[in-house]
N, C-alpha and C positions, 0 to 999 in steps of 0.2 A: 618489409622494412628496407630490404635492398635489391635490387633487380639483378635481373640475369646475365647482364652485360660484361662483368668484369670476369676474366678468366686466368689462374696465374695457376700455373704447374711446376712441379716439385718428385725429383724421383730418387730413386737409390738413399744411400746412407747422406747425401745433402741434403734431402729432403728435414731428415732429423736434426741434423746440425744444425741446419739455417734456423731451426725454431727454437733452439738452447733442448734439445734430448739428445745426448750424444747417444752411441751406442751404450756407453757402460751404466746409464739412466737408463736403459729403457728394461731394467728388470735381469733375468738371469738369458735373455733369450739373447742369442748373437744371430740374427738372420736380418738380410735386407731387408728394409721399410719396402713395401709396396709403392708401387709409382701413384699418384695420389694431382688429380686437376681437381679445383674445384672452384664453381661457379659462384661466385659471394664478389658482393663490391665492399670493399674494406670500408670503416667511419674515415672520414677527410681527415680528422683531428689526432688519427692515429693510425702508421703504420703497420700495414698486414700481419708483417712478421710479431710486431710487439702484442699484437691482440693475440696470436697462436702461442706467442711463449708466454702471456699474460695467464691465459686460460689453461694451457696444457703442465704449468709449473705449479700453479693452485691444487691441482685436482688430486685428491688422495687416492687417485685410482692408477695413477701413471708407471707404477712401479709394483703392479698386480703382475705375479710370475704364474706359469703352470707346469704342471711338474705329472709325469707321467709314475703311477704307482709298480712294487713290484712284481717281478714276475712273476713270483707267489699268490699273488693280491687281485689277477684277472682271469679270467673265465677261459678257459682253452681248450682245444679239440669242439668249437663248434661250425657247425657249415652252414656259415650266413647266406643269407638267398641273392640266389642270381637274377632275380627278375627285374626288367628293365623299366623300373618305374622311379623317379625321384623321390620319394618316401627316405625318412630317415632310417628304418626297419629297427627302430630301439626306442620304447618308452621304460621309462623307470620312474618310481617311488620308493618312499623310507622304509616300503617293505622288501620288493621286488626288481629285478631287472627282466624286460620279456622280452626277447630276438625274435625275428624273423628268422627262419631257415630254411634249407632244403628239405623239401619232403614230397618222396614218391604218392604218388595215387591220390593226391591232392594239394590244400595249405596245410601249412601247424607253425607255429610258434613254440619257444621256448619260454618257461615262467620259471625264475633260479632266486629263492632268498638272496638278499644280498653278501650273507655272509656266506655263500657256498661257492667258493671260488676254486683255482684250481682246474684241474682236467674234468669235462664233463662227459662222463661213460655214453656210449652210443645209445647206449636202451635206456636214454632217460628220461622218465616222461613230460609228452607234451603235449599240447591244448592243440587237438586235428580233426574239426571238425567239418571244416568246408574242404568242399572238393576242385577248387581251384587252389592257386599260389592266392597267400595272402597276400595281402598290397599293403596295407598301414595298420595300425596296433596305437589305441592311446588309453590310458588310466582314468580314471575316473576321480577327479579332484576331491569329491567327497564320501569315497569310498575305497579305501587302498587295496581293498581285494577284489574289486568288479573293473573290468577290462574290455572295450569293442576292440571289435576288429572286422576289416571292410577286407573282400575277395573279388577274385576273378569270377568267381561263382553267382556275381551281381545280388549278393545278400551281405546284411548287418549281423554279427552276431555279438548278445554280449555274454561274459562268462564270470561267473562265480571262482576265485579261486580258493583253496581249503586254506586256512590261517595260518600255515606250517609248511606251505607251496605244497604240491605236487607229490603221489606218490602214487598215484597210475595216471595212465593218459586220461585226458577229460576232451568227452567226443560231445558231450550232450549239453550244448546252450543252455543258460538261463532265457534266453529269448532270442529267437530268429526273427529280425526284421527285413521282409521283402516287400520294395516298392521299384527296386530300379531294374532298368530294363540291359541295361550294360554293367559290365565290370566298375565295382566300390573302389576308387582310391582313395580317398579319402574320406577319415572321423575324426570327431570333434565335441570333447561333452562343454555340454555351458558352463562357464565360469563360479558360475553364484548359486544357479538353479537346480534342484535336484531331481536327479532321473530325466535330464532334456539333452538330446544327444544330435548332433549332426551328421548326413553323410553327403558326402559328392560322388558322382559318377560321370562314367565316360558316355553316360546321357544327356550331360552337360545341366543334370538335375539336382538340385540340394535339395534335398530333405530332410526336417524337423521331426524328430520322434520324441514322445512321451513311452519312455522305456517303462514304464512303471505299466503301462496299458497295455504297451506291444503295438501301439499305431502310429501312424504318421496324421500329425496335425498341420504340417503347412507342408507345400511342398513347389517351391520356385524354380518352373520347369519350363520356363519361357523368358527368363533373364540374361541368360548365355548365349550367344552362336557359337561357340568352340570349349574344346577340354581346358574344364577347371584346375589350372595347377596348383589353386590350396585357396584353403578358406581359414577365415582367423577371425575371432570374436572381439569385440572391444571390452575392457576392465568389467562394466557392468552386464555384459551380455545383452546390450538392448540394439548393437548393431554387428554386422560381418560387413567386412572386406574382403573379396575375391581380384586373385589374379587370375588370368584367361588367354588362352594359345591368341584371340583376337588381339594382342596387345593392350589391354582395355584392364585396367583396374577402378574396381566397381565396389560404392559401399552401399550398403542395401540395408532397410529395414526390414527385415522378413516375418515381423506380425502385420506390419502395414501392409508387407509384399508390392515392393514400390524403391527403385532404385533413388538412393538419397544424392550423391557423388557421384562423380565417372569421367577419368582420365582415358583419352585414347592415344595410346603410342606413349606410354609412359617409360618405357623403354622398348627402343626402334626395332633390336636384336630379333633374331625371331626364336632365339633361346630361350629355355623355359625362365619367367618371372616367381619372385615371390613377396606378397604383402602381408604384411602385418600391423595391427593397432597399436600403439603405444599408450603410456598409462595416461597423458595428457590430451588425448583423442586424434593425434595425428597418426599418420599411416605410413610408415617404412616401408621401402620398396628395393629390393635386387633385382639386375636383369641384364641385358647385353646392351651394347652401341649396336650402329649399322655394323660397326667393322669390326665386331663381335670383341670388345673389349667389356668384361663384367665393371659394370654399375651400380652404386648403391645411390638413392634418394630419400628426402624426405617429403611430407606432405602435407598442405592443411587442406581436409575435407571442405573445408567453406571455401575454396578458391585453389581448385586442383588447376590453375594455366600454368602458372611455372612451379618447378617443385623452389623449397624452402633452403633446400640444397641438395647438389648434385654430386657425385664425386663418383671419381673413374680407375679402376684400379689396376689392373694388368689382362692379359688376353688368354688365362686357362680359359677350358671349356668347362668344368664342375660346375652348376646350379650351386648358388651361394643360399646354405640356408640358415636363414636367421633364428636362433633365442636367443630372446629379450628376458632382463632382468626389472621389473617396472619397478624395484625398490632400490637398486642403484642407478638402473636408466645408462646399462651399460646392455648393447648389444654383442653379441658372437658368431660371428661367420663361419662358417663351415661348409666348405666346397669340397662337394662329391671327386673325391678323387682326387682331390690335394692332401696333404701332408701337413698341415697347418691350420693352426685357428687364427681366425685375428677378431680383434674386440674395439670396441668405439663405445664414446662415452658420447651420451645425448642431451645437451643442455639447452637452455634459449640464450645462448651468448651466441654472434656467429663466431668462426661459423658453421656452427650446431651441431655437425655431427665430427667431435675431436677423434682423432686416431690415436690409440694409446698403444699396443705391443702387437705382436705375435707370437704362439705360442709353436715352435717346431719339432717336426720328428721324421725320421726316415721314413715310415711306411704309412701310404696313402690308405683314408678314412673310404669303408665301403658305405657308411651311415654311424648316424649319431645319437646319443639319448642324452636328454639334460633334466637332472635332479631339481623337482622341488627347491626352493629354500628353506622349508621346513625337512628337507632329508641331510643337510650340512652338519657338520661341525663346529660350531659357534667357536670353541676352544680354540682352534688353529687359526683363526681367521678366515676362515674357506668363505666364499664368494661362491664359487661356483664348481659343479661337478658336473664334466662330461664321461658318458661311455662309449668310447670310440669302438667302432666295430674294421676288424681287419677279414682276411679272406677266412680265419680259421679260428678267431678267439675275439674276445670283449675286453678292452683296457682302459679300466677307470682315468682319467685326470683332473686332477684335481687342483684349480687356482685359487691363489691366496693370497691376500694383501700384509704383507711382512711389517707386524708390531710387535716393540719389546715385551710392553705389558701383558700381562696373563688375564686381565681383566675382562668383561664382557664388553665387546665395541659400541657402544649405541649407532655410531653414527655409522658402522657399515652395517648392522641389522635393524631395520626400523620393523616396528610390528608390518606381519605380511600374512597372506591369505591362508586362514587354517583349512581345517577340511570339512567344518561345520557348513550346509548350505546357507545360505541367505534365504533362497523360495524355495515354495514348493513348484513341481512343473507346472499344477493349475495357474495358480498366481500369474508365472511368467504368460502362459498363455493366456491368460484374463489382459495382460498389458502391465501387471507392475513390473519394476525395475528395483535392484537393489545391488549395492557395492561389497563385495569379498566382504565378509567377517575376519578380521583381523585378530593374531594372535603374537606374544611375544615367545622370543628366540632365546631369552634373560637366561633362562636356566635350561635351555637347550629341549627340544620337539619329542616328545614321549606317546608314540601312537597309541589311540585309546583302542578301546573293544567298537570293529565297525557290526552294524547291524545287517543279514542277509537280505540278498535283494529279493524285493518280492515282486513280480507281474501278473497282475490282474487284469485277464483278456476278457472283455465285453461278449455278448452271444451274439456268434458270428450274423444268425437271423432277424437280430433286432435291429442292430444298424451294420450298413457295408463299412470298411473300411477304408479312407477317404485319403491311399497314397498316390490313386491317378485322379483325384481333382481338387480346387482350389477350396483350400479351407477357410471356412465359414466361422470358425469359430469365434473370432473378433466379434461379430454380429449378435452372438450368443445371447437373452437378455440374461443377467448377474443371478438370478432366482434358479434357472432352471440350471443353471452350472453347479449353483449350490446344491441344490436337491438331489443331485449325478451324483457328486463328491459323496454326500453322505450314504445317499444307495452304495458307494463302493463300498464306502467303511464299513457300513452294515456285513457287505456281503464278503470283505475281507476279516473281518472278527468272526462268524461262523465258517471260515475254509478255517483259519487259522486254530481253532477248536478243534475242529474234526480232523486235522492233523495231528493237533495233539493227543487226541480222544484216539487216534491209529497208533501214534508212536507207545502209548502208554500201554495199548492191549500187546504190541512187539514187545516191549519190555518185559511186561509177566511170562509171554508166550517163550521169551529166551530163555527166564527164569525155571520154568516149568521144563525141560529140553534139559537144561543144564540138570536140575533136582533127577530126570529120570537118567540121564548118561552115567550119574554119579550111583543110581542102582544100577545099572547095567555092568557099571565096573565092577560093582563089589558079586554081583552074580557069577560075573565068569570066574572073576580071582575065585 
């Protein structure tokens, strides 16, 4: 709608002023605006500034504060990992918070309820089953106790955790996925689809798994020429977006296996990038200038030559990493090594991407985890929750849009993605597509009973395992896919019998054990 021609920059606390936010508008936070160019040719019929105070005075997002919890109320005495990978080292859900940390003689993570806060004793246990440092840790959207997590050890593992967290170490995987040939940075489960998980490596390899199998069904290992710095799904899971040390951000169908999109030099910097999809299919982007100033962009995949908008912010070195809220369409930055959040509101007004606050604190963020919208508070107003991680403890923050009423906000919680899936992983590997199932926030997010994960591995003899070649499956014809499926069920209803038909004879056998101890006592007595 407007070309790249026009340039008008704005910095320090003028910045704000010139647009009607003075400081005492902009929330509880007193910290300089970021210095902020941005590339947008204003409408003729109306002044820059009136379109920015026009837009940023309307938005009921403008006066969203964040407020760091108490002392009391964060996680302390943990020793967050040192390893020099851009990873947030924090995922959380309405059950769980799980760290990255220090750990001799290999990875491990930490898995802590969320109401166990406080000092966390040293001997506490944790999930250490690879034998390298772990690199990234992500939850599984429709399962709050199943967890991957990608290593140095160049293997996927995912983990079962007990419904009450932890109360010994857990060494032994729900399933071990090995396809890459170098160190796992990066997992990624599908949005909609269940049991379909992704990983990247420093083989410059994505792979698609069917956790439910234990295999790798696609595997895009000739897409990349350099290290993938993150991979990100779009709303429905029928595409990813990759950033890449080439400078090149890339969108890709990966059942086609077949690059859709592809910007080169989307940012000059040779600082790590980050992309991400947004809920209306555009693609957000962080990254550096040549003169290593951090950048944010936007993008429409139908015509990546100029971005949508550009905007340029100050010269830390932190990797800015984006969560995206797709039901307010407010983004959060979080720069490695900064001491601040800052947030943007994403509309189709230009010029598109509005700057709304920053959130400040003395001590710089080691990584980051961000809550569900279904792990909030509806009651407070809470928007959003981060878990900031420092060098020795985890400190909740928690933003809130400040309303009198006690009432339920519709308009800051629109129904958002519950944790039902939409497909199963056949399905998605068959080619369909389906959008989050939606659930309301009205009377606040009540986690049901999740069902344990189950992996049903193929006989290794009858077909190899297809994580070093291109998969075929798309070609499949619809018949003998069907026939697969149900031979599983078959053969998963008889495991799952003779499980039972095990636990049932352990039950009597306890019973019988217990019957004789109880003579033994009254023998000696």
């Amino acid at each position: 709608m407007y070309g790249p021609g026009h340039q008008l920059e704005r910095s320090g606390n003028s910045w704000a002023e010139e647009h009607g936010c003075s400081m005492a508008c902009q929330g509880s936070v007193a910290s300089a605006q970021p210095h902020v160019s941005i590339r947008e040719r204003p409408p003729l019929h109306m002044p820059w500034q009136d379109t920015m105070r026009r837009v940023v005075r309307q938005s009921k997002f403008r006066h969203v504060f964040g407020q760091a919890v108490k002392n009391d109320q964060c996680y302390d005495d943990i020793r967050v990992s040192r390893v020099t990978w851009d990873s947030s080292f924090c995922a959380v859900n309405p059950r769980f918070v799980a760290i990255i940390i220090e750990a001799s003689g290999g990875g491990a993570f930490l898995v802590l309820p969320l109401h166990k806060t406080g000092r966390i004793d040293k001997s506490y246990p944790t999930v250490c089953g690879h034998t390298g440092p772990v690199l990234d840790i992500d939850w599984c959207p429709h399962n709050d106790q199943v967890i991957a997590s990608g290593s140095e050890d160049c293997t996927v593992m995912v983990w079962q955790i007990p419904e009450n967290g932890l109360t010994l170490s857990l060494t032994e995987p729900v399933v071990i996925l090995e396809g890459h040939s170098k160190r796992v940075g990066i997992v990624a489960w599908h949005p909609t689809a269940r049991n379909v998980l992704l990983s990247a490596g420093c083989d410059n390899a994505i792979i698609i798994w069917n956790v439910g199998t234990g295999e790798a069904l696609i595997n895009l290992d000739d897409m990349h020429s350099d290290m993938i710095y993150n991979v990100s799904w779009n709303r429905n899971g029928s595409l990813i977006c990759t950033a890449s040390k080439d400078k090149k951000v890339r969108v890709i169908d990966p059942r086609k296996q077949e690059i859709v999109a592809e910007k080169e030099k989307a940012h000059e910097g040779a600082r790590p990038m980050r992309a991400i999809f947004l809920a209306d299919g555009n693609v957000f982007t962080t990254g550096f200038s040549r003169m290593s100033e951090r950048q944010l962009a936007l993008w429409n995949p139908k015509n990546m030559q100029e971005p949508i908008a550009l905007h340029e912010m100050d010269t830390s070195n932190g990797v800015l990493l984006p969560f995206y809220d797709p039901d307010t369409s407010i983004i959060y930055l979080c720069g490695k090594g900064d001491s601040s959040i800052r947030y943007f509101e994403i509309t189709d007004e230009s010029p598109y991407v509005h700057y709304l606050n920053t959130f400040s604190s003395k001590e710089p963020q080691r990584g980051m985890g961000y809550m569900p919208k279904r792990g909030l508070d509806v009651n407070k107003c809470e928007i959003a929750r981060f878990f900031k991680l420092h060098e020795r403890k985890c400190e909740p923050i928690i933003m809130t849009v400040p309303r009198k009423s006690d009432l339920f906000q519709d308009d800051l919680y629109p129904d958002t993605a519950g944790p039902e899936a939409a497909l199963e992983a056949e399905e998605w590997f068959e080619g369909k597509n389906a959008d989050p199932i939606l659930i309301s926030l009205k009377h606040g997010y009540i986690p049901g009973k999740n069902r344990d994960l189950k992996v049903v591995k193929k006989n290794i003899l009858d077909s190899k395992p297809t994580a070093n070649k291109k998969c075929d499956l798309i070609n499949v014809p619809k018949k003998t896919t069907d026939m697969a499926s149900v031979q599983n069920e078959a053969k998963l209803d008889e495991i799952l019998k003779e499980i039972k038909s095990i636990k049932d004879t352990i039950c009597n056998q306890d019973e019988r054990i217990s019957k004789l101890e109880q003579q033994m006592a009254k023998i000696a007595a």
